[in-house]
C-alpha positions, 0 to 999 in steps of 0.5 A, a space after each residue: 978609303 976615305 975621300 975628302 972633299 977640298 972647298 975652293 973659294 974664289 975671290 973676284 976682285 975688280 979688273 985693273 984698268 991697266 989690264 983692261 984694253 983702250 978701247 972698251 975704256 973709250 967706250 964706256 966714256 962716251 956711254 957715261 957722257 951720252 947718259 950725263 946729258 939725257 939726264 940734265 935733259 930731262 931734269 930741266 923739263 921737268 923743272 919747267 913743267 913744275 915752274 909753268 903750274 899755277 901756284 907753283 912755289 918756286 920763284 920763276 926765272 922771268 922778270 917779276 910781272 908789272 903791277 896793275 896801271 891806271 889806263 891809258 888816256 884815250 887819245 885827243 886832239 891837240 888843243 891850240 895854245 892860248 895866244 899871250 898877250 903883248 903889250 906894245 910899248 911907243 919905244 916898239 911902235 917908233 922904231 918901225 921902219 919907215 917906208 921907202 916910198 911913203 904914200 899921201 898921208 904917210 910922213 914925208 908923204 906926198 901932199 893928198 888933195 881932198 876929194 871933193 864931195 866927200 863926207 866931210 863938209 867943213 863949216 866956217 861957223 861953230 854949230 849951234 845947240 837949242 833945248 826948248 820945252 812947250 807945255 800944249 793945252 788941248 787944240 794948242 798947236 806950235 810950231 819951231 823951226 831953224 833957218 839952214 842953209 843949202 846942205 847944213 845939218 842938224 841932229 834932234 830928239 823930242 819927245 812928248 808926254 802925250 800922242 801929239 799931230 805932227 808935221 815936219 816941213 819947210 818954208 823955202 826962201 824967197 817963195 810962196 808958202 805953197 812951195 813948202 814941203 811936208 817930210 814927216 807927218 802922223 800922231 807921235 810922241 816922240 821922234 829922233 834922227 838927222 837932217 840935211 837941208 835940200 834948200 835955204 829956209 826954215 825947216 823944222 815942226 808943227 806940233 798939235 796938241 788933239 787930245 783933251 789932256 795938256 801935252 809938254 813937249 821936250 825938244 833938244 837939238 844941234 846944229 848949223 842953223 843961223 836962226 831959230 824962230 817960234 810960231 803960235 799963231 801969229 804968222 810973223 813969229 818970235 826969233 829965239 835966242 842962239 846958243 852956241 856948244 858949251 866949252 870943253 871942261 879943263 
């Protein structure tokens, strides 16, 4: 007896989801999602590591780096302007306030009465100017002198080619000559300054001449003299014509 032997194949086909129940459709859904975002996870690590390598190639998500910069300047103290120069015009100047109480020597001020004994000494006369050479062989002497007042002045310069004796004194009036008063004395060959006489008389210098050589002796002075008088051994003495200051030129 012959027996035969039947091959029976079978087919597997894919369940039909209709078939399959909701809840294992559920879960197979969470599982695919809880899948999904482990993957973007680790895809975006990985993408940060290759980034973060030196020389990468890819273009990073940052803000291009700044270019290189010159430092900054070191800081410093403030330097002070430099102050403008203004130029006040008269218009600025007379359209000052006047004061409300303007005080002596202010306009409309109240009248100042002078000090008395002040520095200013009024003269009723002009002053008077002298220029006068001597030329002093050897062993000549001369003497000039002016007559001044209590309290007038003069101012001189002289000056000498050569070291000459000299002594300044004075020859008050009214006494004998021995009541005369020496203020300068010495071997000079210049001198300069002022003078104020302490008493009328005559006030100025004797000049000798000790060296063996001639000496000129150049004499410039001003002042509120009344007489200008010149001894060379005689005495008496010559007068010497006054000069009065120049004119001021227009």
């Amino acid at each position: 007896m012959t027996t035969q032997h039947t091959s029976i194949t079978r087919t597997a086909t894919a369940p039909d989801c209709s078939s399959v129940p909701k809840a294992a459709v559920r879960a197979c859904q969470s599982v695919a999602r809880a899948c999904a975002a482990a993957a973007l996870s680790c895809a975006t690590a990985i993408a940060l590591i290759v980034l973060s390598l030196p020389g990468a190639g890819f273009a990073q998500a940052k803000a291009p780096a700044p270019q290189a910069k010159a430092p900054a300047p070191q800081a410093k103290a403030p330097q002070a302007a430099a102050p403008q120069t203004k130029t006040a015009t008269p218009a600025q100047v007379s359209t000052q306030a006047q004061p409300l109480n303007p005080v002596g020597g202010q306009r409309d001020g109240p009248p100042v009465t002078p000090k008395p004994g002040g520095p200013l000494t009024p003269s009723k006369s002009t002053y008077k100017v002298d220029a006068i050479e001597f030329f002093l062989t050897p062993d000549q002497f001369v003497e000039y002198k002016f007559r001044l007042n209590t309290g007038q002045r003069m101012i001189f310069n002289w000056k000498a080619t050569g070291p000459v004796e000299v002594d300044f004194h004075t020859v008050p009036d009214g006494k004998p000559i021995s009541a005369s008063e020496t203020y300068q004395r010495g071997q000079m060959s210049s001198g300069s300054g002022d003078y104020r006489s302490p008493y009328p008389g005559l006030h100025g210098w004797y000049w000798h001449n000790t060296g063996k050589e001639g000496v000129t002796i150049v004499l410039n002075a001003s002042g509120f003299w009344t007489e200008a008088w010149m001894f060379s051994g005689d005495p008496v003495g010559d007068p010497m014509p006054l000069q009065d200051p120049a004119p001021p030129e227009n």
